[in-house]
DSSP file (Angstrom, degrees, kcal/mol; ACC not computed):
  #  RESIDUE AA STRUCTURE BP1 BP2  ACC     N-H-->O    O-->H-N    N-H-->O    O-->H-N    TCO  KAPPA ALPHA  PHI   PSI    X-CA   Y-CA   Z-CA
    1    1 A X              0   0    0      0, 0.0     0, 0.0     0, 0.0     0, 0.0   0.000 360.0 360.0 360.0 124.2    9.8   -7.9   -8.2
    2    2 A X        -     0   0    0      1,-0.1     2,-0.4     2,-0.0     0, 0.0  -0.138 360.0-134.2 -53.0 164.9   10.8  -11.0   -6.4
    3    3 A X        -     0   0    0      2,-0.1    -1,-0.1     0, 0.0     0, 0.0  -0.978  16.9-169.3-123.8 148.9    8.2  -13.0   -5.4
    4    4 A X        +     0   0    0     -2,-0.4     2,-0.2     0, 0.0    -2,-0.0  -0.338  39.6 137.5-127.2  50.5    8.7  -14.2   -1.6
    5    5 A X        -     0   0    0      1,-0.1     3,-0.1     4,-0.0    -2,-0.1  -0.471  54.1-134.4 -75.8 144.9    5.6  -16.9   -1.7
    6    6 A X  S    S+     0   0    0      1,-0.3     2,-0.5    -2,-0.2    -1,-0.1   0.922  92.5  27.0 -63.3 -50.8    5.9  -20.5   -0.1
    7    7 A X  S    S-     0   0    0     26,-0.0    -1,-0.3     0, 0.0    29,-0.1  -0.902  97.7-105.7-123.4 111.7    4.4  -22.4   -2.9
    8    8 A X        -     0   0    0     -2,-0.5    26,-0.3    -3,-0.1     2,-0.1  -0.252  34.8-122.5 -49.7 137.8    4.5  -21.2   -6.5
    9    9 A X        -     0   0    0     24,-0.1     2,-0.3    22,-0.1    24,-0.2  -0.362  11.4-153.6 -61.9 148.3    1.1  -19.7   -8.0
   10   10 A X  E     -A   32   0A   0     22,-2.0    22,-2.0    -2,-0.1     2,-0.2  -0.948  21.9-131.8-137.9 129.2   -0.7  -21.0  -11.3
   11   11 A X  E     +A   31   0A   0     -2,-0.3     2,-0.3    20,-0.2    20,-0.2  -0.563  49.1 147.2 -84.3 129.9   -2.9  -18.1  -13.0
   12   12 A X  E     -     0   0A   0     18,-2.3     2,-0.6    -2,-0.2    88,-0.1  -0.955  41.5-137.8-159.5 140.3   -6.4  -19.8  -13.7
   13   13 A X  E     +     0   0A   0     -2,-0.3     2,-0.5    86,-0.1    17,-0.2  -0.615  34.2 152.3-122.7 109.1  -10.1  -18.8  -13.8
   14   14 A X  E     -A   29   0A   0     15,-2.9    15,-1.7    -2,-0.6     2,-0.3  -0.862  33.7-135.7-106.9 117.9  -12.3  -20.9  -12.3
   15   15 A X        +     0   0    0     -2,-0.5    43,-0.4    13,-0.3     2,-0.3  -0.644  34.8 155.1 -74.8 149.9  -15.8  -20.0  -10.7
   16   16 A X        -     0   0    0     11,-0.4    11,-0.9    -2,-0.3     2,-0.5  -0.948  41.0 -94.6-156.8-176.4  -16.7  -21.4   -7.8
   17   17 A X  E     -CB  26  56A   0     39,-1.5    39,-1.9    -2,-0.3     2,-0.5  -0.911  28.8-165.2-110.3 113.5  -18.9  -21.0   -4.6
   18   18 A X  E     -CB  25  55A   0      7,-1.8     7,-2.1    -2,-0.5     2,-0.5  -0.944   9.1-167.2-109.6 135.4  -17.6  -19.5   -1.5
   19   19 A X  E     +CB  24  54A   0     35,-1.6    35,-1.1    -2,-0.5     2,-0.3  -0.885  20.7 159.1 -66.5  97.1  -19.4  -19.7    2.3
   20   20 A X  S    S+     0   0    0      3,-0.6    26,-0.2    -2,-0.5     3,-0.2  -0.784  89.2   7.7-119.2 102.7  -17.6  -17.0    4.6
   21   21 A X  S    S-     0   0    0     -2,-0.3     3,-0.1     1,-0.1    32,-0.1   0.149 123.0 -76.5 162.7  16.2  -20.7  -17.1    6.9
   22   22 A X  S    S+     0   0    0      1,-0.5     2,-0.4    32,-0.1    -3,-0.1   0.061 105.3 104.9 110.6 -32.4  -22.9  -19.8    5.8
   23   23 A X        -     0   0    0     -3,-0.2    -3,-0.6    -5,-0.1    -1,-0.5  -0.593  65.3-135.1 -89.4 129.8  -24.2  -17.9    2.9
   24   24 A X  E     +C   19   0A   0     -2,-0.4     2,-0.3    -5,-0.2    -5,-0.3  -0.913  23.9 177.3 -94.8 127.4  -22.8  -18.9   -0.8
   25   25 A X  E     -C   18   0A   0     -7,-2.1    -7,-1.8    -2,-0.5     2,-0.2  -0.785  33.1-111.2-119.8 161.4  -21.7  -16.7   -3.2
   26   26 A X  E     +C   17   0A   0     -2,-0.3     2,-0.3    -9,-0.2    16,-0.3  -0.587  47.2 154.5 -86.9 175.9  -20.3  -16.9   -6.7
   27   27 A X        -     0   0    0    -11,-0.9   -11,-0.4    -2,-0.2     2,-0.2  -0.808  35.5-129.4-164.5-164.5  -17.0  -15.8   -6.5
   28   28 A X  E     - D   0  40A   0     12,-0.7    12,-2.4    -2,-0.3     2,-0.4  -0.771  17.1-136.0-166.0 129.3  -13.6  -17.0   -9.5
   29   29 A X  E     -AD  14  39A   0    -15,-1.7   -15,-2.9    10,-0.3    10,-0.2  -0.850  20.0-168.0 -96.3 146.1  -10.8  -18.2   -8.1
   30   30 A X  E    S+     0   0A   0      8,-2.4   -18,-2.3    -2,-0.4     2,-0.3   0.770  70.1   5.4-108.6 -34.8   -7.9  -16.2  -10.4
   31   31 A X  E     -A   11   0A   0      7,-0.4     7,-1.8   -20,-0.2     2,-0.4  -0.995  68.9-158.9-161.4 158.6   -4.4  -18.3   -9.2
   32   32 A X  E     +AD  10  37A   0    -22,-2.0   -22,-2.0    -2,-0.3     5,-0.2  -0.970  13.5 170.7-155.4 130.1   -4.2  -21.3   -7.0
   33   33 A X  E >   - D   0  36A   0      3,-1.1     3,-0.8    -2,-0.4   -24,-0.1  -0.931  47.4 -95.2-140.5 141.5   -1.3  -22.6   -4.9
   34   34 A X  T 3  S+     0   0    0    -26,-0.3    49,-0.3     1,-0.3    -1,-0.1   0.962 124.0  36.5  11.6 -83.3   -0.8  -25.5   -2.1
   35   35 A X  T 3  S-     0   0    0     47,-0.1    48,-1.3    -3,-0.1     2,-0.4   0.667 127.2 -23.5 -80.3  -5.9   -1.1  -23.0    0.3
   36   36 A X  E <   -DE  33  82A   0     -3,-0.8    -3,-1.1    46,-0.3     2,-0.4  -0.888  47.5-131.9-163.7-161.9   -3.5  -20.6   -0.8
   37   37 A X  E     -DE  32  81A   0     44,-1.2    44,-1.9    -2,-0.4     2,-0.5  -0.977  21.8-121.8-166.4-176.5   -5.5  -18.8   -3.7
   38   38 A X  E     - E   0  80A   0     -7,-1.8    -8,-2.4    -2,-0.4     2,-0.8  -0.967  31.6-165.2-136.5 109.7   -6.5  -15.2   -5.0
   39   39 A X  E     -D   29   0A   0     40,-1.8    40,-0.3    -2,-0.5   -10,-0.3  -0.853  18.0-134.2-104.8 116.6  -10.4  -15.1   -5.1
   40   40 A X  E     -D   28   0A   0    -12,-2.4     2,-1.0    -2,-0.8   -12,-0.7  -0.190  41.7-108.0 -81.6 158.9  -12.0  -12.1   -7.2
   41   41 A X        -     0   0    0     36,-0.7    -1,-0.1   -14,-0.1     4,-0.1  -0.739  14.3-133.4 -94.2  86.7  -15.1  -10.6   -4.7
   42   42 A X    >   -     0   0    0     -2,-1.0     3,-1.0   -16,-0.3   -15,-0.0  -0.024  31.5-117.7 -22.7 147.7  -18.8  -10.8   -4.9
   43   43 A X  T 3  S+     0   0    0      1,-0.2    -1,-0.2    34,-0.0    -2,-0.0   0.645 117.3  47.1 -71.4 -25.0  -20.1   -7.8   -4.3
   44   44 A X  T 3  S+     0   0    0      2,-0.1    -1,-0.2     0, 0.0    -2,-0.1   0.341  87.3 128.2 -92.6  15.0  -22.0   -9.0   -1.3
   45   45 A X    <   -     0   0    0     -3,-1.0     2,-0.5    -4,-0.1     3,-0.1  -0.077  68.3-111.5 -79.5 133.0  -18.5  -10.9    0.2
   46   46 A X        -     0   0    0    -26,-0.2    -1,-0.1     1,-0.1    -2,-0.1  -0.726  30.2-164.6 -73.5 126.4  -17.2  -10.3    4.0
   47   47 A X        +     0   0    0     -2,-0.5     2,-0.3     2,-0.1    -1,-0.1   0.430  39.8 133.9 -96.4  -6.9  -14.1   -8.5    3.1
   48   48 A X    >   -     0   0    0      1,-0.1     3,-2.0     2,-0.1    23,-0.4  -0.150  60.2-116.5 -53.0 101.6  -12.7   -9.0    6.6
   49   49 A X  T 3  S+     0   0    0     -2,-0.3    23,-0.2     1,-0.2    -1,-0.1   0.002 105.3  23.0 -26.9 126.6   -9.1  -10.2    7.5
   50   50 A X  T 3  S+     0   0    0     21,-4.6    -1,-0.2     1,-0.2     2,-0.2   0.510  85.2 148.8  92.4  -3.4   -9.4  -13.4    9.2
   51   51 A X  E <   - F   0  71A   0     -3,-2.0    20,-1.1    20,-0.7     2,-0.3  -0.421  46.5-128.3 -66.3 124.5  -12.7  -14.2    7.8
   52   52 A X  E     - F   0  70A   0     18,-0.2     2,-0.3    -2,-0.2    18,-0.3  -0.524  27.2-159.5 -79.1 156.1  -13.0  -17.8    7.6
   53   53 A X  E     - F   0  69A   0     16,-1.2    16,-2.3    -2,-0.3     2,-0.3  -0.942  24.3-149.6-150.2 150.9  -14.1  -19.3    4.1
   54   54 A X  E     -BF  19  68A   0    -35,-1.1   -35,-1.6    -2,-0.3     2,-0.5  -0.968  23.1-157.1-143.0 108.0  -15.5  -22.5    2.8
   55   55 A X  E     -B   18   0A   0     12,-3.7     2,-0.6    -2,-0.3    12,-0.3  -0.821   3.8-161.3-106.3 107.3  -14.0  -22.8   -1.1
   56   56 A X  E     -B   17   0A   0    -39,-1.9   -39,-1.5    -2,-0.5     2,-0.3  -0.681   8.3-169.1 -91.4 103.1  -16.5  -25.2   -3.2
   57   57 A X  E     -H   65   0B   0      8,-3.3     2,-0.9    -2,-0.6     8,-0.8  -0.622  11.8-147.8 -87.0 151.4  -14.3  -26.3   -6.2
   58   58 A X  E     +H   64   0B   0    -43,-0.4     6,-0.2    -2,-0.3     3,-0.1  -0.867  30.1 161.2-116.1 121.7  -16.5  -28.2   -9.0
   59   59 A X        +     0   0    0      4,-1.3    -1,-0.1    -2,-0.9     2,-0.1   0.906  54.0  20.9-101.4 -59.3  -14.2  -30.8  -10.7
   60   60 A X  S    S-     0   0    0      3,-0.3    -1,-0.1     0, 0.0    37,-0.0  -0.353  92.7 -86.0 -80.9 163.5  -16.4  -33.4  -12.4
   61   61 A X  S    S+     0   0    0     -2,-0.1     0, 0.0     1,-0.1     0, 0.0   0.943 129.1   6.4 -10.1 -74.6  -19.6  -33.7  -13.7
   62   62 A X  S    S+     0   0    0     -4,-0.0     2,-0.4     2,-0.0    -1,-0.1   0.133 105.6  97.4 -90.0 -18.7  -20.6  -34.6  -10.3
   63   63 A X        -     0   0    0      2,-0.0    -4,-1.3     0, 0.0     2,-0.4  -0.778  42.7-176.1-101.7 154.2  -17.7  -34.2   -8.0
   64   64 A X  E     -H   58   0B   0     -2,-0.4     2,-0.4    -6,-0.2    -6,-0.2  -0.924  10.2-158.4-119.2 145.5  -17.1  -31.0   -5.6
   65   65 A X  E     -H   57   0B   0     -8,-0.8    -8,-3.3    -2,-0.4     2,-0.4  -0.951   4.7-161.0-136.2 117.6  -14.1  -30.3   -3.4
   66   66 A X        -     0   0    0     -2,-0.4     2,-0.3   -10,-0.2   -10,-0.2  -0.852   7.1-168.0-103.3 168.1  -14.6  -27.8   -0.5
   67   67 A X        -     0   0    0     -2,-0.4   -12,-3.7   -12,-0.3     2,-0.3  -0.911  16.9-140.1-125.7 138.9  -11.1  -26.2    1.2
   68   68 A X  E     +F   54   0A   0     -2,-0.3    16,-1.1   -14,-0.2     2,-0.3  -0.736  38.2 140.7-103.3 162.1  -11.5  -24.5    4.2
   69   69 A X  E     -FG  53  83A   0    -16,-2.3   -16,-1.2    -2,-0.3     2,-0.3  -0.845  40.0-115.8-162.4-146.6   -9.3  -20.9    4.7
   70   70 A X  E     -FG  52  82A   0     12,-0.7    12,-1.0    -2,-0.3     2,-0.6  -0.935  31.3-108.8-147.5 158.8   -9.1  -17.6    5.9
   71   71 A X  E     +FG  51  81A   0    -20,-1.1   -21,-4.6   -23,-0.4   -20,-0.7  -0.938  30.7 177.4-126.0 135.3   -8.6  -14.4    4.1
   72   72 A X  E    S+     0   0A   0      8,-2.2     2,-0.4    -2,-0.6     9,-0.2   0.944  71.6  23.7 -85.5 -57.4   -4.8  -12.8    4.9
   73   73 A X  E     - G   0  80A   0      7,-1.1     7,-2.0   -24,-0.1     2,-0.4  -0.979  64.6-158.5-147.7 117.9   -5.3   -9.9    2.5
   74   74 A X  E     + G   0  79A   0     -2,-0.4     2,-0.4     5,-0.3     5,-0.2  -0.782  11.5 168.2 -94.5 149.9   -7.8   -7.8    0.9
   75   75 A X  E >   - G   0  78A   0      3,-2.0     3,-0.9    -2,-0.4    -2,-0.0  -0.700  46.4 -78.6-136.0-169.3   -8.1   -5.8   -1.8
   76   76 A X  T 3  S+     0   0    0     -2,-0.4    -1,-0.1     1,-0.2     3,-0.0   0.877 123.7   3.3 -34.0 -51.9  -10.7   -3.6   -4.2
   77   77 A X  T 3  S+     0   0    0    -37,-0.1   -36,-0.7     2,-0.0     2,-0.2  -0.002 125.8  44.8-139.5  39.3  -11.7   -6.4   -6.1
   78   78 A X  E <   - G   0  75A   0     -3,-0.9    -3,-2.0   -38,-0.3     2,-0.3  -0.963  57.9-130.0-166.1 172.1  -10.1   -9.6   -4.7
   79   79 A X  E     - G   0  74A   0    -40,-0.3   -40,-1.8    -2,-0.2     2,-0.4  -0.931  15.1-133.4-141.4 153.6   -9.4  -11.5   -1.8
   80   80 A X  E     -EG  38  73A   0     -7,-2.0    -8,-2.2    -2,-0.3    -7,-1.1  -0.979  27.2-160.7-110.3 139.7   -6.3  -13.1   -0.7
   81   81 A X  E     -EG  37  71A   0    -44,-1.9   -44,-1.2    -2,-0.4     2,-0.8  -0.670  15.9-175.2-116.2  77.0   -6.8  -17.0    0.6
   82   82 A X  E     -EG  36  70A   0    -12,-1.0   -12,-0.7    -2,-0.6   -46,-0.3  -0.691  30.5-130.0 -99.9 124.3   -4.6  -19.1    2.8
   83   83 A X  E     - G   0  69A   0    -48,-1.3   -14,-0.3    -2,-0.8     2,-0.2  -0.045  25.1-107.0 -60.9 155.8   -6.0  -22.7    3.1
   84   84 A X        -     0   0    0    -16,-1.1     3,-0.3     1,-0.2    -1,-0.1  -0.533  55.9 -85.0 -85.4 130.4   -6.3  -24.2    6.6
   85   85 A X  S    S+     0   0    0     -2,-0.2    -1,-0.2     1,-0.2   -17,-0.2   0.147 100.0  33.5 -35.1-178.7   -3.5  -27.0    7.1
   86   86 A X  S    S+     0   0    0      1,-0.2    -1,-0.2    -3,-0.1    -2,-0.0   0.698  79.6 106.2  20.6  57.5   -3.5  -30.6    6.1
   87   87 A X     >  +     0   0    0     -3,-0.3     4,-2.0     2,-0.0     5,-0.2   0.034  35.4 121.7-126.1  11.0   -5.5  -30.4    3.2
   88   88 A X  T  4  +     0   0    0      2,-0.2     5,-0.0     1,-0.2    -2,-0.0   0.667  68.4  58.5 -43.9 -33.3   -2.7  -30.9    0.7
   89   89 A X  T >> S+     0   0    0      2,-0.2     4,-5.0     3,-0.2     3,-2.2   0.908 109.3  45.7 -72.6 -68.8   -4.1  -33.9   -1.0
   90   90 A X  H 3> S+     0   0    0      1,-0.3     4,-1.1     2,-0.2    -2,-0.2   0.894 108.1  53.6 -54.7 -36.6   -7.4  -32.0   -2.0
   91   91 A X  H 3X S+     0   0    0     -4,-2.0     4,-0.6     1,-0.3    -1,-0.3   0.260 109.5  47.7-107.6  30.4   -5.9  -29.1   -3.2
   92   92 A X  H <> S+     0   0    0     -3,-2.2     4,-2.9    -5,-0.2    -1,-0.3   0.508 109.0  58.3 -92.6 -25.3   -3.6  -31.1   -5.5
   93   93 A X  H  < S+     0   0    0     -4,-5.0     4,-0.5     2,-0.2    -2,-0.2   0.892 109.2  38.7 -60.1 -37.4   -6.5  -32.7   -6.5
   94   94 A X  H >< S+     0   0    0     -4,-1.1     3,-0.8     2,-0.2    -3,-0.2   0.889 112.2  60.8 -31.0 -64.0   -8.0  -29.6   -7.5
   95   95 A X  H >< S+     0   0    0     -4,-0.6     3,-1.2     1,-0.2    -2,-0.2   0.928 108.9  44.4 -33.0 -71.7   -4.7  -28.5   -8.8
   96   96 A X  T 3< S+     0   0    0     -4,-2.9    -1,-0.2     1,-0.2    -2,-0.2   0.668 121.7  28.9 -48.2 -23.5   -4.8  -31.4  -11.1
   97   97 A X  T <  S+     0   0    0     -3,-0.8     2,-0.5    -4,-0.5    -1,-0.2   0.128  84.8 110.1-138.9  12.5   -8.3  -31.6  -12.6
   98   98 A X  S <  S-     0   0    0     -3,-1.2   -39,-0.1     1,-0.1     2,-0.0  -0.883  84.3-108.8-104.2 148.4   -9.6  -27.3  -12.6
   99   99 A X              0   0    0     -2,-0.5   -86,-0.1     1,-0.1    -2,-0.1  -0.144 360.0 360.0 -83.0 146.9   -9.6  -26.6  -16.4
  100  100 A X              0   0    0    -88,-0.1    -1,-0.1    -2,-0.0   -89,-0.0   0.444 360.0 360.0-127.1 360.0   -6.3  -24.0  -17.1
């Protein structure tokens, strides 16, 4: 199957904390791109297209990096996550320093 994507994916599993309403949940993000990510679902998680999201990456010791997005697609047990523009910088910073 081609893959028709903007920005290649890199398969990683990472926990992190997502806010789609204020609320934080644990969540793992499973592959991470520029433009988006694939987040596996808390059980309590708004599964709604369009849902805006708040993505808390933990980098350091110390450091956390939130990404804001939406979710384009859901499915049984995952979510899929396209980042809000002009954030490029953070999420290569992410890119660079979440454990693979």
């Amino acid at each position: 199957m081609d893959e028709h994507r903007k920005h290649p994916r890199e398969d990683i599993y990472q926990a992190i904390m997502v806010s789609p309403n204020g609320h934080q949940h644990r969540a793992q993000v499973l592959n991470l791109s520029i433009s988006g990510a694939r987040v596996g679902l808390p059980d309590d998680f708004n599964r709604a297209v369009g849902a805006e999201l708040k993505l808390y990456f933990p980098i350091e010791d110390e450091e956390t990096v939130m990404l804001k997005g939406h979710v384009v697609r859901v499915a049984v047990d995952h979510v899929g996550v396209e980042f809000n523009p002009m954030q490029e910088d953070e999420i290569r910073h992410v890119m660079r320093h979440i454990p693979r």
